[in-house]
C-alpha positions as CSV (number, residue, x, y, z in Angstrom):
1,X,-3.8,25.6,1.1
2,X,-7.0,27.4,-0.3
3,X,-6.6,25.5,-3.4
4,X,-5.9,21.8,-1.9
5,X,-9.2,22.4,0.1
6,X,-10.9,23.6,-2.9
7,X,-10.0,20.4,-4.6
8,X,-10.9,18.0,-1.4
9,X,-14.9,19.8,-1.5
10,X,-15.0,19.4,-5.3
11,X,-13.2,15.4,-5.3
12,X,-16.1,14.6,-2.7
13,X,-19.2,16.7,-4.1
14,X,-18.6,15.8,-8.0
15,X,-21.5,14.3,-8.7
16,X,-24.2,16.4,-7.0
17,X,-22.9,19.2,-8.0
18,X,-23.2,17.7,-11.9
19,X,-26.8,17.2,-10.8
20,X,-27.1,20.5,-9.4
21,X,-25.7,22.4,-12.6
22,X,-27.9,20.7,-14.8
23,X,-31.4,21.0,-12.8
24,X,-30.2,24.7,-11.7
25,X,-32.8,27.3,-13.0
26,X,-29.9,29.4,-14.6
27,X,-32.7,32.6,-14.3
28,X,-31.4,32.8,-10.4
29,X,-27.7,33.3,-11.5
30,X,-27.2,36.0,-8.9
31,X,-28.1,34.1,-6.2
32,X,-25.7,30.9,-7.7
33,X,-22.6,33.7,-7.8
34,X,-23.3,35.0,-4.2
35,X,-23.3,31.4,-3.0
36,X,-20.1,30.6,-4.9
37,X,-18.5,33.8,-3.7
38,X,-19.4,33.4,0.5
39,X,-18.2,29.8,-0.5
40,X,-14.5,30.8,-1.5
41,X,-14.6,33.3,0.9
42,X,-15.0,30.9,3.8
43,X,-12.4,28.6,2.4
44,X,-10.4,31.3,2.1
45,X,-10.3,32.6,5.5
46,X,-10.2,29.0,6.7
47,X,-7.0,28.6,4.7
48,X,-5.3,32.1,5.5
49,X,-5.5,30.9,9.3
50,X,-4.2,27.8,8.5
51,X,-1.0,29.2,7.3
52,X,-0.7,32.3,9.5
53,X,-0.9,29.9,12.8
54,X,1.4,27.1,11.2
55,X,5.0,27.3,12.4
56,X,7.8,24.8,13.0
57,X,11.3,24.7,14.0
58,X,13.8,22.0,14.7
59,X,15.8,22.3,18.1
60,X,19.0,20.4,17.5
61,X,20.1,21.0,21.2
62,X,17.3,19.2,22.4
63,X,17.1,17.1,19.1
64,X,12.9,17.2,18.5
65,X,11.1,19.0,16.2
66,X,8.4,21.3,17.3
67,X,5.5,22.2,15.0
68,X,2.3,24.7,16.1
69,X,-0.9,24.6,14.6
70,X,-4.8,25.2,14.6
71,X,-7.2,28.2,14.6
72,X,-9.1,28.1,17.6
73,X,-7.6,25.0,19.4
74,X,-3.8,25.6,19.7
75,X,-2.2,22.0,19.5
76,X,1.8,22.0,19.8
77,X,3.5,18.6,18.3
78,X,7.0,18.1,19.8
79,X,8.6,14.8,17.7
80,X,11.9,13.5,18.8
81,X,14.4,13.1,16.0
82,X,15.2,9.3,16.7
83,X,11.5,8.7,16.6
84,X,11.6,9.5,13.2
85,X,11.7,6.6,10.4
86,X,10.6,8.1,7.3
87,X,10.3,11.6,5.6
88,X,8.2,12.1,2.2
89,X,8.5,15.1,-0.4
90,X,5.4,15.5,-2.2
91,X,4.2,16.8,-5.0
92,X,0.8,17.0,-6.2
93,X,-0.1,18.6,-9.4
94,X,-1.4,21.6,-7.8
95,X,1.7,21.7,-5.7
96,X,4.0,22.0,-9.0
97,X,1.7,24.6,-10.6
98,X,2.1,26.5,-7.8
99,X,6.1,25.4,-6.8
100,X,5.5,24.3,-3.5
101,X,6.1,20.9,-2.1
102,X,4.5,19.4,0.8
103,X,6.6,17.5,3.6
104,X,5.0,14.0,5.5
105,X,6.8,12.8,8.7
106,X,6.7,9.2,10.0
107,X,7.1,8.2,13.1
108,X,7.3,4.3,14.4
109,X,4.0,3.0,15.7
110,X,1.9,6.1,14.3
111,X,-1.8,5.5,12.6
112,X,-1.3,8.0,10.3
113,X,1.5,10.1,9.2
114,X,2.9,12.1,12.3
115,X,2.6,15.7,10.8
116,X,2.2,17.3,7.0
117,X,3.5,20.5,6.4
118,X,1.5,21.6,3.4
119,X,3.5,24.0,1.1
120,X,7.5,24.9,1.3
121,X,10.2,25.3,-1.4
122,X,12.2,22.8,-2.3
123,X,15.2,23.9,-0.3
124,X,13.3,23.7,2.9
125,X,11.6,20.7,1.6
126,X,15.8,19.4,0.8
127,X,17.2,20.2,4.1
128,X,14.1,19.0,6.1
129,X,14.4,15.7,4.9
130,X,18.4,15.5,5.5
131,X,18.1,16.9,9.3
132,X,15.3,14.9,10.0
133,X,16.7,11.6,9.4
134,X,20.0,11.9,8.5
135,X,20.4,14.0,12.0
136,X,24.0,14.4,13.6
137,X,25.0,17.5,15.5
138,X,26.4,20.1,13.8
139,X,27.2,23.6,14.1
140,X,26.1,24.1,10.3
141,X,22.5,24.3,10.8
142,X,20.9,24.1,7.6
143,X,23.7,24.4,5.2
144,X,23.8,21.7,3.2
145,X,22.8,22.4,-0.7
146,X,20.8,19.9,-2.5
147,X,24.0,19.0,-5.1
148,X,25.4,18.2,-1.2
149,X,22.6,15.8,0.1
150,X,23.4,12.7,-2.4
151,X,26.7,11.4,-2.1
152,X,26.4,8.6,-4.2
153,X,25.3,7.6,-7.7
154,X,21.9,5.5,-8.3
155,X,22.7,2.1,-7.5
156,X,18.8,1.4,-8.8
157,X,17.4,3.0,-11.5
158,X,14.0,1.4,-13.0
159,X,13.8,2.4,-16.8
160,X,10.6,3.2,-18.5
161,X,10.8,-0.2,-20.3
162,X,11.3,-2.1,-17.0
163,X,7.9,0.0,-15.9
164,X,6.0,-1.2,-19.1
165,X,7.1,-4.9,-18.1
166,X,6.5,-4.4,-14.6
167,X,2.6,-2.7,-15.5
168,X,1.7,-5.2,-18.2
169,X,2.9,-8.4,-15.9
170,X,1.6,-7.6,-12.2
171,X,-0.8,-6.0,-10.4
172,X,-4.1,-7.4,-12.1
173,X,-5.8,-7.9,-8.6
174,X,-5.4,-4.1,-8.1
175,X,-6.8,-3.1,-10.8
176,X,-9.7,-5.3,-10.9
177,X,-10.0,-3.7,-7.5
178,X,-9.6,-0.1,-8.5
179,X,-12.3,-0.9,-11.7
180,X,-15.2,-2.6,-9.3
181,X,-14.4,0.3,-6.7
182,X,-15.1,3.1,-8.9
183,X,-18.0,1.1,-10.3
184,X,-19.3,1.1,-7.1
185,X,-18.7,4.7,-6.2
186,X,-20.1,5.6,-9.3
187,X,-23.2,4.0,-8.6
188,X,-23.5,4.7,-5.1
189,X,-22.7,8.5,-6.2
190,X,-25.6,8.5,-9.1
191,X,-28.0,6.4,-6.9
192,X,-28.0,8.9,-4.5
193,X,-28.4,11.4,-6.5
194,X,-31.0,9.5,-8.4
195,X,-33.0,9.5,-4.9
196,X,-32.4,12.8,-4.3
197,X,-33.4,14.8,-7.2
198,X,-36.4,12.0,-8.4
199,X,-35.0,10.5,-11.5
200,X,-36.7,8.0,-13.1
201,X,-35.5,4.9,-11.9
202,X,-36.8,2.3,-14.4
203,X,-35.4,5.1,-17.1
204,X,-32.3,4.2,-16.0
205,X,-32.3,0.3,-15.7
206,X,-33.5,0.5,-18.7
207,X,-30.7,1.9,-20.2
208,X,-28.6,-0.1,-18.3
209,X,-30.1,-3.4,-19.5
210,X,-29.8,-2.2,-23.4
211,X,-26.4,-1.4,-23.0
212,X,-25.6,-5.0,-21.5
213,X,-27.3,-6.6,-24.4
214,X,-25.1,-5.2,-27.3
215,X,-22.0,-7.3,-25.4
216,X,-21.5,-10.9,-25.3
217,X,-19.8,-12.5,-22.5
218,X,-16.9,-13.5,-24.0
219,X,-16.5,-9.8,-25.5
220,X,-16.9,-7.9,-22.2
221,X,-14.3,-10.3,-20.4
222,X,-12.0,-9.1,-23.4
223,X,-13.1,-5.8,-23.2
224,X,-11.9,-5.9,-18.9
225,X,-9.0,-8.0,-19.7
226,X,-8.0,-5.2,-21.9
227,X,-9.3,-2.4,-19.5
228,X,-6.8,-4.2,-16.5
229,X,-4.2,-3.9,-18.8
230,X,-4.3,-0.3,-19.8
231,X,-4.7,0.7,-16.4
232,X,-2.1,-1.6,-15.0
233,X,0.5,0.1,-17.5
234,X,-0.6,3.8,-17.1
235,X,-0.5,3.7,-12.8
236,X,2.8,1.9,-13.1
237,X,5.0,4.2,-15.8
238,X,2.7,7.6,-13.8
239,X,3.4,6.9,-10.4
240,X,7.3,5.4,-10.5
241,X,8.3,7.2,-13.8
242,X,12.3,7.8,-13.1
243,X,12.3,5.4,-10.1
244,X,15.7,5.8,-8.6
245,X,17.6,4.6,-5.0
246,X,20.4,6.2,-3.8
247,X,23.0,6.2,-0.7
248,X,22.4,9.5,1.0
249,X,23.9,9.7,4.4
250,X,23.7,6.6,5.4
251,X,20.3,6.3,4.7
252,X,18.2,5.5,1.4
253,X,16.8,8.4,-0.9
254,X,14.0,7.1,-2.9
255,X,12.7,9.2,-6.0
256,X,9.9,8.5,-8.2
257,X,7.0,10.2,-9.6
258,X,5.7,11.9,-13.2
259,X,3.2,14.1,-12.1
260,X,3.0,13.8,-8.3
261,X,6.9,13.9,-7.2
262,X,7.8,11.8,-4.5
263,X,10.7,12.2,-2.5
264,X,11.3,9.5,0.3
265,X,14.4,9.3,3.0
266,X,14.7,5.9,5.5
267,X,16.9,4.4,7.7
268,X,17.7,0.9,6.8
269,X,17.9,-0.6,10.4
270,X,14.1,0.7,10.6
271,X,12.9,-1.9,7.9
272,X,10.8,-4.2,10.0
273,X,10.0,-6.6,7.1
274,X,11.6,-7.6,3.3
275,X,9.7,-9.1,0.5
276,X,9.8,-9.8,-2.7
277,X,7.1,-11.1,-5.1
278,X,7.8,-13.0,-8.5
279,X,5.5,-14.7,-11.1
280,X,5.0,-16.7,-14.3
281,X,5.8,-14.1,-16.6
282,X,8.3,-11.9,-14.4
283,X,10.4,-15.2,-13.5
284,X,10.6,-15.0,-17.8
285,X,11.7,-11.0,-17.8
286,X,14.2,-11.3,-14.9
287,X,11.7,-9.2,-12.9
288,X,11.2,-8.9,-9.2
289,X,8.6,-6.8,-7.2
290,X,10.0,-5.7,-3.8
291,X,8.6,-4.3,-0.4
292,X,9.9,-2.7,2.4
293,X,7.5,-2.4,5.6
294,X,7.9,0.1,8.3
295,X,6.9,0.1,11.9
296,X,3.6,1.3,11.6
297,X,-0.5,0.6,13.8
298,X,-1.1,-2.6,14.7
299,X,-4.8,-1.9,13.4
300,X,-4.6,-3.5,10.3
301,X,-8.1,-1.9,9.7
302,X,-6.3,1.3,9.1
303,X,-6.1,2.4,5.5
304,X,-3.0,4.2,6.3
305,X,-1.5,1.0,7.5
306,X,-0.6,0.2,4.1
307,X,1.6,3.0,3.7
308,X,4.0,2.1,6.0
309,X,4.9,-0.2,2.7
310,X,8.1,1.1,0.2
311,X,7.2,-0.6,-3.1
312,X,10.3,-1.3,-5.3
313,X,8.5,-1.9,-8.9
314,X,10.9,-4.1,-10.8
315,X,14.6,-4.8,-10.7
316,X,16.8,-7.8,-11.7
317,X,18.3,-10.5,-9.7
318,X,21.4,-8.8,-9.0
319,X,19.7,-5.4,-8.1
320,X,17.7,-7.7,-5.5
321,X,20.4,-8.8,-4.0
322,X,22.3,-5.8,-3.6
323,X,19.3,-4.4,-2.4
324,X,19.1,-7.0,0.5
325,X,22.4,-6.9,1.7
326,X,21.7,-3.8,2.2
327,X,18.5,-3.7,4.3
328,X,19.8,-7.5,5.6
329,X,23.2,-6.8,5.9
330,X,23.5,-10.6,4.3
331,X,21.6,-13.2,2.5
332,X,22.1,-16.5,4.5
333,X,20.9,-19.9,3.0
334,X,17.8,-21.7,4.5
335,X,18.8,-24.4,6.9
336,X,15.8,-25.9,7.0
337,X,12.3,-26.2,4.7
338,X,9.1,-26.7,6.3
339,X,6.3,-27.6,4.7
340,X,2.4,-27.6,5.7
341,X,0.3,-30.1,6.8
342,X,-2.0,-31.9,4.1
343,X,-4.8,-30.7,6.1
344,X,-3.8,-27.2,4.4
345,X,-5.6,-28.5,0.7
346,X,-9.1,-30.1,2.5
347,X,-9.7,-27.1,4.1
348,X,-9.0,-25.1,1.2
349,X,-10.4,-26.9,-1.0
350,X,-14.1,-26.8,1.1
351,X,-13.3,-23.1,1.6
352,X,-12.6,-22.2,-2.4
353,X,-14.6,-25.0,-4.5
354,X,-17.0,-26.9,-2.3
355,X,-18.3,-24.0,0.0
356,X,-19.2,-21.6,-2.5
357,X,-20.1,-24.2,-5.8
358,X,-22.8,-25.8,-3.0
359,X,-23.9,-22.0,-2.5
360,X,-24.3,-21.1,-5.7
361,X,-26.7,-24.1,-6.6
362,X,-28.3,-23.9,-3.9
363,X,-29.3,-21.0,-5.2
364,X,-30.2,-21.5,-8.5
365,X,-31.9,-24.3,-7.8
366,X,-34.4,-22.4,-5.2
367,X,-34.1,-18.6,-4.9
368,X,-33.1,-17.5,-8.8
369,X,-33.8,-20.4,-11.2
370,X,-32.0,-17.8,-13.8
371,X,-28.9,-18.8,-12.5
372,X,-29.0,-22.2,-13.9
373,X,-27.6,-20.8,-17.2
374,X,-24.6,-20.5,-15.6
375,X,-24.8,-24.1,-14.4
376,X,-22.4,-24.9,-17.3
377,X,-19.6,-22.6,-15.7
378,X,-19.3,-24.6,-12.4
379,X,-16.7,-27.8,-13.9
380,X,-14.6,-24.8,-15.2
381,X,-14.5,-23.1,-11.3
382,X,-13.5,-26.0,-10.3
383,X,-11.0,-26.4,-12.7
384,X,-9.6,-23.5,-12.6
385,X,-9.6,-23.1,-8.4
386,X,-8.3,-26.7,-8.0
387,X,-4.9,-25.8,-10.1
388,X,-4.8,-22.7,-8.2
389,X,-5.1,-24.3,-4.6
390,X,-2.1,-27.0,-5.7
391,X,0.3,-24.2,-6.8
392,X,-0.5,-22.5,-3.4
393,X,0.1,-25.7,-1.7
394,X,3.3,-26.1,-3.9
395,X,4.8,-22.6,-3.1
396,X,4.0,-22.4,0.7
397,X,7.0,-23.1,2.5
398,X,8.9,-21.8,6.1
399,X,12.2,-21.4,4.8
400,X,14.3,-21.5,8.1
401,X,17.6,-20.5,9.3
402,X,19.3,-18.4,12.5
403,X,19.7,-15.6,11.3
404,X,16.2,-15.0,9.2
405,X,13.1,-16.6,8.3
406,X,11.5,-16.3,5.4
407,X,7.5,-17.0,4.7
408,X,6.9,-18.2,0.8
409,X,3.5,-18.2,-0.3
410,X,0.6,-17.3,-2.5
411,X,-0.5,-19.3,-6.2
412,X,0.7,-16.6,-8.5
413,X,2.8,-13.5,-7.4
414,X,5.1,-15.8,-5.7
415,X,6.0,-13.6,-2.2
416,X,8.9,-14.0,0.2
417,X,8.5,-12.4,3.5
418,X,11.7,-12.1,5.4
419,X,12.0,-11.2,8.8
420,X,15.6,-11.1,11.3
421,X,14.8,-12.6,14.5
422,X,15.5,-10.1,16.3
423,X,13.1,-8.0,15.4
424,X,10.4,-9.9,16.4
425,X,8.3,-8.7,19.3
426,X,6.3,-12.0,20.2
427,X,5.5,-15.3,18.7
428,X,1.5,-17.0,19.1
429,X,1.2,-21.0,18.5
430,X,-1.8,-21.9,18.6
431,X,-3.7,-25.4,18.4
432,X,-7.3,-26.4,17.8
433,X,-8.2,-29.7,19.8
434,X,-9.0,-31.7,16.8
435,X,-5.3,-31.0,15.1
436,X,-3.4,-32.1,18.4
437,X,-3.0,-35.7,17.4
438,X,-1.6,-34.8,14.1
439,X,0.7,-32.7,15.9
440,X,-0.6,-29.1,13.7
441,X,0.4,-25.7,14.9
442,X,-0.7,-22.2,13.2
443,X,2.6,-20.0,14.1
444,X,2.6,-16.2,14.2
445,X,5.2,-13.7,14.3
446,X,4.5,-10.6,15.8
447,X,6.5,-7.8,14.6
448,X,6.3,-3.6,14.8
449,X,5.5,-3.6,11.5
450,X,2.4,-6.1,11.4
451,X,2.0,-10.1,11.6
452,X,3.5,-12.6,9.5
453,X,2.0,-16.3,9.9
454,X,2.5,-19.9,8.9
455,X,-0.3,-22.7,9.2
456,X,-1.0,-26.1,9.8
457,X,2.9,-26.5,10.6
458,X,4.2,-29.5,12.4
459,X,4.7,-28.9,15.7
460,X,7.7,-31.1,16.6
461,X,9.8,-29.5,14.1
462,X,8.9,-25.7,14.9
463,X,9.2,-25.9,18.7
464,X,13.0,-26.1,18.8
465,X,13.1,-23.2,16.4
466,X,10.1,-21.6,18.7
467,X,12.9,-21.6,21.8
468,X,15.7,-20.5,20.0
469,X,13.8,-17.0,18.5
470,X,12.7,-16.5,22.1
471,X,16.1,-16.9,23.1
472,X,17.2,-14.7,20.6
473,X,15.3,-11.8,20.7
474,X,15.9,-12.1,24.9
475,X,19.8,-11.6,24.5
476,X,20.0,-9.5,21.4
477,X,20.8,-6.2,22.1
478,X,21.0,-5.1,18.1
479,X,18.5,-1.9,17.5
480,X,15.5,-2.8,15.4
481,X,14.6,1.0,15.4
């Protein structure tokens, strides 16, 4: 504990403490070392009281599990075993230096992870995760071995070539993501500091500008393309190195990981929504990205929202469908297609090409004139958005039948959302004035796991379907969690 809140101070302090090293007048040393030492000596305190008033216990007569905590505030966290859905090992790199493992319990509708216990072996780390999901009543308490807790072998097991494929053909919009947010940091990080400690400010720009020139356009696209790639590749083979699923108690051990381990256990009935993703160049490999969504916050601005999400990173066609079956219990053919409204490629179209190419010469034309030697690039935009807004017409379907329905959209990573009636919690149809006498409806499925949607729908079509979900989840008395 002393070390991971070590590491949290020196993650978020990085770059003034670069700043600080190097302007430091290294005649004052004594005073540096005394700060450094009442430093780790706080932390260290803080963390010895961490750990001495951390306890927990499971009470299998009154099946909850009770955890205490806190150093002046006493807080007491009592979790009921069937309001458990998912239970995470852990392993950070500290963690495995030190041989500890850190244990994350879910529970449905949470913001955040219910509880973390920090640091126990991996025999407490084992059994937690079997009670607390897998729980019947026994008068063994605690006694299963770890050779005990997987009855089955891997039915999926992603090799490292499957990992390369998977990292070189998906993912690009995350990494163009993860490349313009630590850009950003980064400057944020050195502006600050630039502010702070008075550096020279044109010094800087002006480095920044000569190191722009020596790069043509066409040579720093190559240069990211290349840069998406690599980091694509690496994130993909670190994170899900030895990816494996296996039947463990009637539940589904997931275990992946090269440096940081992860151990995940789920029930699953508690899988509130199925997809599965697909492009170009995965449709040629016999590739398929899958997700598994947990009850989780309806506040989709939580940034812990996401993790309610189970990422499968690549299996075949016949992995996919075993894998399915089993979340699905079945895969039943669409009954029906639905298809949107052409309404769905005017408004897109103003929205992607017309909206933002009038912007953009609007502004070159009367704020910065040096835009204008761009002017050239706008026919290609066009271009290039125009094919992508047909292919995202082409793929958007509702793909309908009574047992699930299934949401296919998007331009390149094709994506299937499925969702079993009777999970759903409440359906919204809603109707602007002008798009009542062309009979268009915007549909959306409300679900413990988050909404699903489908617009500019026809109207006539979906409202016998509409009745006939309502009806459905009204009389079903199937458990969803």
């Amino acid at each position: 504990m002393f070390a991971d809140t070590l590491q949290n101070i020196i993650r978020g302090l990085w770059a003034p403490l670069l700043i600080v090293l190097y302007k430091f007048d290294w005649t004052k040393m004594l005073f540096l070392g005394l700060a450094v030492f009442v430093l780790l000596l706080i932390i260290g305190c803080v963390a010895y009281l961490k750990y001495k008033n951390f306890t927990f216990f499971l009470d299998e007569n009154k099946e909850e599990f009770v955890i205490q905590k806190g150093i002046i505030s006493k807080n007491k966290i009592i979790i009921q075993l069937e309001k458990i859905q998912q239970v995470n090992i852990n392993q950070s790199v500290i963690q495995k230096i030190i041989g500890v493992y850190s244990v994350d319990i879910d529970t449905a509708g949470s913001q955040k992870k219910e509880v973390s216990i920090r640091a126990v072996d991996n025999e407490v780390a084992l059994l937690l995760k079997d009670k607390l999901v897998s729980f019947e009543k026994t008068n063994d308490h605690f006694a299963a071995s770890e050779e005990e807790l997987v009855v089955e072998k891997p039915f999926l097991k992603i090799s490292l070539l499957t990992l390369i494929k998977v990292g070189v053909t998906s993912n690009y919009g995350r990494s163009v993501t993860l490349i313009l947010g630590f850009l950003v940091s980064l400057y944020g990080g050195f502006y600050d500091v630039s502010k702070s400690f008075e550096v020279d400010e044109e010094q800087m720009s002006s480095l920044v500008e000569r190191g722009l020139a020596y790069f043509s356009l066409s040579f720093l696209i190559m240069i990211v393309f290349l840069l998406v790639l690599l980091i694509n590749l690496t994130r993909t083979v670190v994170k899900n190195y030895d990816y494996q699923m296996v039947l463990q108690k009637k539940a589904l051990a997931i275990n992946f990981g090269l440096f940081a381990k992860k151990n995940t256990l789920l029930k699953a009935e508690k899988v509130q929504l199925t997809s599965f993703s697909q492009n170009f160049l995965q449709r040629k490999l016999n590739l398929f990205d899958i997700k598994l969504k947990q009850a989780s916050s309806n506040d989709e601005s939580d940034k812990d929202t996401k993790k309610a999400f189970i990422e499968v990173p690549g299996c075949n066609l016949s992995e996919r469908d075993s894998l399915l079956k089993m979340i699905l219990n079945e895969i039943v053919p669409s009954e029906e297609k639905l298809k949107p409204n052409f309404r769905f490629v005017l408004v897109s179209s103003f929205v992607g090409i017309l909206l933002p190419v009038f912007i953009f010469l609007l502004l070159g034309f009367f704020v910065f004139q040096n835009l204008q030697a761009y002017f050239p690039v706008v026919p290609v935009y066009i271009i290039l958005m125009s094919v992508v807004i047909y292919f995202k017409f082409l793929n958007y379907r509702l793909l309908l039948s009574k047992k699930q329905i299934i949401v296919k959209h998007n331009a390149w990573d094709v994506e299937h959302q499925i969702l079993q009636p009777y999970k759903i919690q409440g359906i919204t149809t809603k109707q602007y004035f002008w798009q009542k006498s062309a009979d268009i409806v915007h549909l959306t499925f409300h679900t413990a796991a988050g909404d699903i949607g489908f617009s500019y729908g026809n109207y006539a079509q979906l409202k016998p379907w509409i009745n006939y979900w309502l009806y459905e989840v009204e009389r079903s008395e199937r458990s969803w969690m």
